[in-house]
C-alpha positions in Angstrom: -6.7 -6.1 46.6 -4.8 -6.6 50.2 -1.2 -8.4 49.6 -1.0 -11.9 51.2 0.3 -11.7 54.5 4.2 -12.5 55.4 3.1 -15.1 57.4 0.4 -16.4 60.2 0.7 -16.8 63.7 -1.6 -19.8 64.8 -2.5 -19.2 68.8 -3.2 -22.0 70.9 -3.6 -25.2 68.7 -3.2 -28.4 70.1 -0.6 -30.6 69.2 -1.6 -34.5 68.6 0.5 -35.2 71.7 -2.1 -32.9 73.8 0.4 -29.9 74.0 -0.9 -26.7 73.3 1.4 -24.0 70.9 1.8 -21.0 69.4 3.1 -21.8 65.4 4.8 -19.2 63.5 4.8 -19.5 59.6 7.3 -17.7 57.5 8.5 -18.3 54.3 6.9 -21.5 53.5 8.3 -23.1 56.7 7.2 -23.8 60.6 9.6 -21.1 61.6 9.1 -21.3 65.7 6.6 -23.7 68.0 6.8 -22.6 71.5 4.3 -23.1 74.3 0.4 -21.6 73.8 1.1 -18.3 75.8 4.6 -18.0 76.7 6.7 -14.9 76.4 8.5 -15.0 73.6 5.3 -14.7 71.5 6.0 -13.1 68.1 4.7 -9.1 68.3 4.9 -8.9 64.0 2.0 -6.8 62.1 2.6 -8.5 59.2 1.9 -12.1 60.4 -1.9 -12.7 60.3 -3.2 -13.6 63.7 -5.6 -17.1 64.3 -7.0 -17.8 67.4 -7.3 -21.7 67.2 -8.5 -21.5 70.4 -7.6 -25.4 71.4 -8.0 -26.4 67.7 -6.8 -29.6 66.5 -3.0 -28.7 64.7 -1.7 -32.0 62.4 0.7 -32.7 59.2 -1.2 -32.4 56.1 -2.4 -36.1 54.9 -0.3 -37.7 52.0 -2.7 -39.6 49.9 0.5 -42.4 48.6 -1.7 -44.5 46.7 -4.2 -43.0 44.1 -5.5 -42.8 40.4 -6.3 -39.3 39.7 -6.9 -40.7 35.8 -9.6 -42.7 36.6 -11.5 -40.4 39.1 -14.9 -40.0 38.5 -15.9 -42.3 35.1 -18.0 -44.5 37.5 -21.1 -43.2 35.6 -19.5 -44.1 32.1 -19.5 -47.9 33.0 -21.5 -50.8 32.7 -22.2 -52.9 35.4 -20.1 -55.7 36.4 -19.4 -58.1 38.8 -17.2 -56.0 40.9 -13.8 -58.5 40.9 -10.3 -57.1 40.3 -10.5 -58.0 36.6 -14.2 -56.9 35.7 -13.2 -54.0 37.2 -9.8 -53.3 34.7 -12.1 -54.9 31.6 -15.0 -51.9 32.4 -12.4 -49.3 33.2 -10.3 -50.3 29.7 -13.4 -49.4 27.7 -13.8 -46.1 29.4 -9.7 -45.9 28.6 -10.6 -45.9 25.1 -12.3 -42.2 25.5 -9.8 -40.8 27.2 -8.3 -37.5 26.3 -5.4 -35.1 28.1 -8.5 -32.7 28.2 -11.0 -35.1 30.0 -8.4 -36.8 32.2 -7.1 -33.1 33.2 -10.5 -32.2 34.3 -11.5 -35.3 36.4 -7.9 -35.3 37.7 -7.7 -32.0 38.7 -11.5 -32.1 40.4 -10.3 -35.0 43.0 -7.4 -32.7 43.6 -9.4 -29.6 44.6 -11.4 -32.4 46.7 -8.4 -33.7 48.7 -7.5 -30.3 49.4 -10.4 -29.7 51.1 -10.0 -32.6 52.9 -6.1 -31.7 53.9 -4.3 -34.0 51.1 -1.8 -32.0 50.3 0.4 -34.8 49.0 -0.5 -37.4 46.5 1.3 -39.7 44.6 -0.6 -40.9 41.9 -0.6 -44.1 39.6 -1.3 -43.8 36.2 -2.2 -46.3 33.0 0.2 -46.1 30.7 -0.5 -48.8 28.1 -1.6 -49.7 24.9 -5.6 -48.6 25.1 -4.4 -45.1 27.0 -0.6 -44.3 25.5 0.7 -41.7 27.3 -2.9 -39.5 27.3 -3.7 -40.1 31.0 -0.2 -39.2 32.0 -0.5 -35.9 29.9 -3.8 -34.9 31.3 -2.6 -36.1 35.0 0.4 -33.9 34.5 -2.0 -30.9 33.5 -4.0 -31.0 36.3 -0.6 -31.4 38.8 0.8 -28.0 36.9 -2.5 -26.3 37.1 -3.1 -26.9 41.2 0.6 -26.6 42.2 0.2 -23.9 44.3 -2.4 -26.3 46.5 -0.8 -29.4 46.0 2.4 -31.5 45.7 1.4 -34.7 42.9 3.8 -37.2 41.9 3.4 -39.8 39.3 3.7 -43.1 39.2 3.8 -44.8 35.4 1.6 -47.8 35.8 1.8 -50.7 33.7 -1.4 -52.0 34.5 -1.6 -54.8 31.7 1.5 -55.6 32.4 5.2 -55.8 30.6 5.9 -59.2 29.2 2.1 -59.3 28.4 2.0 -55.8 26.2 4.1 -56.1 23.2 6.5 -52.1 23.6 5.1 -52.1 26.9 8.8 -51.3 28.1 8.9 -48.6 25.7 6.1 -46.8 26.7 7.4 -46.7 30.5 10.5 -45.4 29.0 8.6 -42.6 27.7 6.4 -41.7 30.5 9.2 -41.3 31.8 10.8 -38.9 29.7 7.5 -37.3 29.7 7.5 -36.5 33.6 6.7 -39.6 35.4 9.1 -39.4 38.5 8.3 -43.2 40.0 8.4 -46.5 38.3 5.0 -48.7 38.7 4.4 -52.8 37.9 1.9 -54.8 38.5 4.1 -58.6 38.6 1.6 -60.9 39.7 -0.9 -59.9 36.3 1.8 -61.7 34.4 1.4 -65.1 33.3 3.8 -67.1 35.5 6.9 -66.8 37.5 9.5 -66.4 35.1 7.2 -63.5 33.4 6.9 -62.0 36.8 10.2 -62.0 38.0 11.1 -60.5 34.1 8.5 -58.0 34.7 10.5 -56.7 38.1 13.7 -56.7 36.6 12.6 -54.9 33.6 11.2 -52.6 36.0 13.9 -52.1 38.0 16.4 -51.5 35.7 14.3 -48.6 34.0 14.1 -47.1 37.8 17.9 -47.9 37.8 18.7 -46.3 34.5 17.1 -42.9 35.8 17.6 -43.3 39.1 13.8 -43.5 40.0 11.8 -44.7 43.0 9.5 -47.8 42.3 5.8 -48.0 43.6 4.3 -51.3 42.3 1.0 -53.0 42.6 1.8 -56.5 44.2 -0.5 -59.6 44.6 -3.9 -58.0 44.6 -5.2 -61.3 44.9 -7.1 -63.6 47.4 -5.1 -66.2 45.8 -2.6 -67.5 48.6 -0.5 -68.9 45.7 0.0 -65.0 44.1 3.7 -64.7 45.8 5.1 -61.6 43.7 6.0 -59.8 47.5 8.9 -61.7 48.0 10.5 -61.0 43.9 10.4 -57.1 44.6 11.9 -57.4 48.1 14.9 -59.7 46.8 15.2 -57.3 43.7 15.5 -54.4 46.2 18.0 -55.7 48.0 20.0 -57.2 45.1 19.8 -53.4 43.6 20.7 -51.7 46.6 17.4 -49.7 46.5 16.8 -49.9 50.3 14.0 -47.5 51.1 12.9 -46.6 47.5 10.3 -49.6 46.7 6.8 -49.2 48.0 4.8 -51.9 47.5 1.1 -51.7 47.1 -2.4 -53.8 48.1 -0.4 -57.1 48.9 -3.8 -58.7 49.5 -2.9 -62.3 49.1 -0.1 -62.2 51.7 -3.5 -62.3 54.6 -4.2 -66.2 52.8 -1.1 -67.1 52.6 0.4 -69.9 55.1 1.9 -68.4 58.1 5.5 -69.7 57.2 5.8 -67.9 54.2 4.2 -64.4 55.8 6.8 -64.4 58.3 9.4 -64.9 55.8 8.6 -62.9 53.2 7.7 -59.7 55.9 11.2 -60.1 57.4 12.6 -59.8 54.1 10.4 -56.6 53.6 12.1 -55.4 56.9 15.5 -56.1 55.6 14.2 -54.4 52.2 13.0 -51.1 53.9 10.2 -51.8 51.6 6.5 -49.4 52.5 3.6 -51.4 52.5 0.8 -49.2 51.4 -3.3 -50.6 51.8 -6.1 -49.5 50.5 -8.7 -50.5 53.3 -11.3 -48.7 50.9 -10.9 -50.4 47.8 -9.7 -53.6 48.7 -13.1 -53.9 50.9 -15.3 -53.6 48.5 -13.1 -55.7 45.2 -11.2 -58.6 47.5 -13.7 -61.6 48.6 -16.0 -61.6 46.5 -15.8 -65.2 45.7 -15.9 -66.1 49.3 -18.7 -67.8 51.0 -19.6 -68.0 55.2 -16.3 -65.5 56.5 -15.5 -62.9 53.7 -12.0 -62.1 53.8 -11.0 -58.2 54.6 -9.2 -57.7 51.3 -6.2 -56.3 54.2 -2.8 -57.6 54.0 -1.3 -58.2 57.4 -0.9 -54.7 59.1 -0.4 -56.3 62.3 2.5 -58.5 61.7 4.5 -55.7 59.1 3.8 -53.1 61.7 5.5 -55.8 64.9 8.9 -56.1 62.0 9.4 -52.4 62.0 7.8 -52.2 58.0 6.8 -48.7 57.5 3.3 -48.9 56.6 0.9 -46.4 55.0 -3.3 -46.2 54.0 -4.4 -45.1 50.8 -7.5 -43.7 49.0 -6.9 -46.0 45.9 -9.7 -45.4 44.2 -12.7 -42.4 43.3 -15.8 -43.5 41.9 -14.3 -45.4 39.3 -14.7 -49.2 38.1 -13.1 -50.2 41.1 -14.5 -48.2 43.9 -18.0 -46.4 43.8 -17.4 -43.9 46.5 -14.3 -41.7 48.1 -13.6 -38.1 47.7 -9.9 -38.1 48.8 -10.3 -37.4 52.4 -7.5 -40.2 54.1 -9.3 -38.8 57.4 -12.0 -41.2 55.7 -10.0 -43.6 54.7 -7.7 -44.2 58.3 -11.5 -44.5 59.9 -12.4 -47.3 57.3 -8.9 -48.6 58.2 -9.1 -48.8 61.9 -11.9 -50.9 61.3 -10.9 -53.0 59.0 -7.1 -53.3 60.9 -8.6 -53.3 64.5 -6.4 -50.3 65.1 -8.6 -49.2 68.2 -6.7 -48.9 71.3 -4.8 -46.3 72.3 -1.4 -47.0 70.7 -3.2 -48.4 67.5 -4.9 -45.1 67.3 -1.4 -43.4 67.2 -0.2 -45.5 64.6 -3.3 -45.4 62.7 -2.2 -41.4 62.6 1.5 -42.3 61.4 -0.6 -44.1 58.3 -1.9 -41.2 57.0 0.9 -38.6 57.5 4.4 -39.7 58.2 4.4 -42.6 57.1 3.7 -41.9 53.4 5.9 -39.1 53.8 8.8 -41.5 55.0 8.3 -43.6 51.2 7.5 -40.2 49.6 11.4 -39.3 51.0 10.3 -35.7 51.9 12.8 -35.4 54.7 10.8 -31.8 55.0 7.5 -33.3 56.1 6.0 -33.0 59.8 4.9 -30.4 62.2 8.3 -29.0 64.0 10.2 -26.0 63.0 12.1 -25.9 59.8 9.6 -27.7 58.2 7.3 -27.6 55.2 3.9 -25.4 57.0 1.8 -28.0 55.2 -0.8 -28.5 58.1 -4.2 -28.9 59.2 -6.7 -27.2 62.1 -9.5 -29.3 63.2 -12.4 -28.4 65.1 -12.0 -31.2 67.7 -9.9 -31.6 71.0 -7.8 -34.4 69.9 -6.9 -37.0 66.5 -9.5 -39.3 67.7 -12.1 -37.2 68.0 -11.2 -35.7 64.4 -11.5 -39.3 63.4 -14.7 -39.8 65.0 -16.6 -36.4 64.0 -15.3 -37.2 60.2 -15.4 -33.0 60.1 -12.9 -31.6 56.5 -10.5 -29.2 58.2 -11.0 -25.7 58.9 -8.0 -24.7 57.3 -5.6 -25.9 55.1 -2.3 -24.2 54.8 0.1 -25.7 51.9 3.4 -24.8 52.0 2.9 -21.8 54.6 -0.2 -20.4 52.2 -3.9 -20.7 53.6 -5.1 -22.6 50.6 -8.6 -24.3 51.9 -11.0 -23.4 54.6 -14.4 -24.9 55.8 -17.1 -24.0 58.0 -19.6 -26.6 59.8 -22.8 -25.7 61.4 -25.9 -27.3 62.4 -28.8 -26.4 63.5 -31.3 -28.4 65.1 -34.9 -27.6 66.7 -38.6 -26.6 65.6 -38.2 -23.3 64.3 -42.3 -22.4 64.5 -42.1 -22.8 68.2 -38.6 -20.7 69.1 -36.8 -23.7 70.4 -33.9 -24.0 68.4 -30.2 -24.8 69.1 -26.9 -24.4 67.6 -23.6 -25.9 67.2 -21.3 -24.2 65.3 
């Protein structure tokens, strides 16, 4: 069997700013971009040569927002009206049957999918409550050991039926914790009332304090313009000093609420250094549902976080599952559904709309080694198109898929189209 190569030497790609360069991969790093061509080109037998040819070079995606426990059980359920909490009610009975064994398989499944889609990143949410205990968290954790040499997971312990709400709910977080989660979750706004709410984010809080943890909560996935948990997690960020370790997910009911409030509320978000993460897929298809004539989006307000400098990021959410019936990881997929659903069209929107996908999550993920310049993490992905729009438009899976410097996915298109009985055939590959 031939050894793996020290390394690959990537000829003209073409950078998302329209550049074209040579990349040089060594050692799990971007060790040199120069210009396609020039004369400093690396002359090394042990590099393994690519002609990209004008190929399409970006980051890997970071999928920031998922539920690798719940993947694929969409077949398991009954049917239900498709709102937020028919949607928790049909997935709890599923919850019932979960073991390490048969969350580790589905988990590991939508992680080999991403992959192939060039998610090499994903930070995933996971139950941990009185139906599941810690099994989804133990089988999520089996699938992140058994594909770490593909992928990067992280874990999110997710209170989903809340703290106040779940008698030793607290002491279940405390030991998903112990048990490997690295990022505190909360859902606030599924607790009864304000002062349940704000003692859901400070319970929360100071577990994340305790073990000095990033927090990832779901906030105010609601069409209710009255759900105002936003504003509890940015004041607790700031009052905690956690500046740029809260991400805050969904945030639905911020797009209802009166204009006053949003401004307020995002500018404290600013202050915060708080993410916003949406989930154009998910929140599509659950939010609305009891609307009549214009159907809300389910989006929270991209357009006014992005004008206060919020760092903002898409995510998958959801794989055919009680929430969502589709999805198969790709956040190629899921920044398409998102420039829709964001009117993130025009030609700096289309930039931005990039930034969602790939530096952005990496900025809440904290990986200060993320992004295509030397010294960095080779986590990257060639295309088969000119340019990020057109990669966006052809919804093509990469051709290849290096993870940290290692050609861990690759994918061949072709069609063929024409009457083959009368010769006339033609071929794109």
């Amino acid at each position: 069997m031939p050894s793996p190569p020290a390394g690959y030497l990537l000829l003209d790609v073409r950078l998302a700013d329209g550049r074209s360069a040579d990349l040089r991969l060594a050692d799990g790093r971007i060790a040199d971009i120069s210009p396609a061509g020039g004369p400093d080109r690396p002359d090394d037998a042990r590099l393994r040569v690519v002609a990209a040819a004008g190929r399409l070079a970006l980051p890997a995606f970071v999928d920031i927002h998922a539920h690798l426990d719940k993947a694929y059980t969409r077949d398991d359920l009954g049917d239900h009206d498709g709102t937020l909490p028919a949607a928790i009610q049909a997935m709890g009975e599923r919850k019932k049957r979960f073991t390490p064994e048969d969350v580790a398989e589905r988990a590991g499944r939508l992680i080999l999918s991403g992959v192939a889609e060039g998610v090499t990143h994903v930070r995933t949410h996971v139950d941990v409550d009185s139906i599941t205990g810690l099994r989804g968290l133990e089988g999520v954790r089996r699938a992140a050991e058994a594909h770490r040499q593909v992928c990067r997971v992280s874990i999110v312990a997710f209170p989903q039926l809340g703290i106040r709400s779940e008698p030793g709910a607290l002491d279940r977080m405390q030991a998903a914790v112990e048990a490997g989660a690295g990022v505190v979750g909360g859902m606030p706004h599924w607790e009864a009332g304000r002062e349940d709410q704000l003692a859901h984010v400070a319970a929360l809080f100071d577990l994340a304090e305790r073990h000095d943890l990033d927090v990832d909560m779901h906030v105010d996935e609601s069409d209710d313009a009255s759900v105002r948990t936003l504003e509890m997690v940015a004041e607790a960020t700031i009052a905690r000093g956690w500046q740029g370790r809260v991400t805050a997910g969904h945030v639905c009911s911020l797009a209802a609420a009166d204009d006053e409030y949003a401004a307020r509320v995002i500018d404290r978000c600013a202050e915060a250094g708080l993410t916003i993460v949406s989930n154009p897929a998910t929140n599509l298809v659950i939010q609305g549902r009891g609307d009549r004539g214009l159907v809300r989006r389910g989006l929270t307000r991209i357009a006014e976080f992005r004008a206060a400098g919020v760092n903002v990021c898409l995510g998958q959410d959801n794989v055919c599952d009680g929430f969502y019936p589709f999805g198969r990881g790709s956040m190629l997929e899921v920044a398409f559904l998102g420039a829709h659903a964001a009117h993130l069209t025009g030609g700096d929107d289309l930039g931005y709309l990039l930034e969602t996908v790939t530096s952005a999550p990496a900025r809440a993920w904290r990986d200060a080694g993320y992004g295509l310049r030397a010294g960095c993490a080779a986590d990257l992905n060639l295309f088969q198109a000119p340019s990020w729009v057109e990669a966006l438009r052809l919804q093509r899976p990469p051709e290849l898929v290096f993870f940290e410097g290692r050609l861990v996915a690759s994918t061949a298109v072709s069609t063929s189209i024409g009457r083959v009985e009368t010769g006339v055939t033609g071929r794109l590959a």
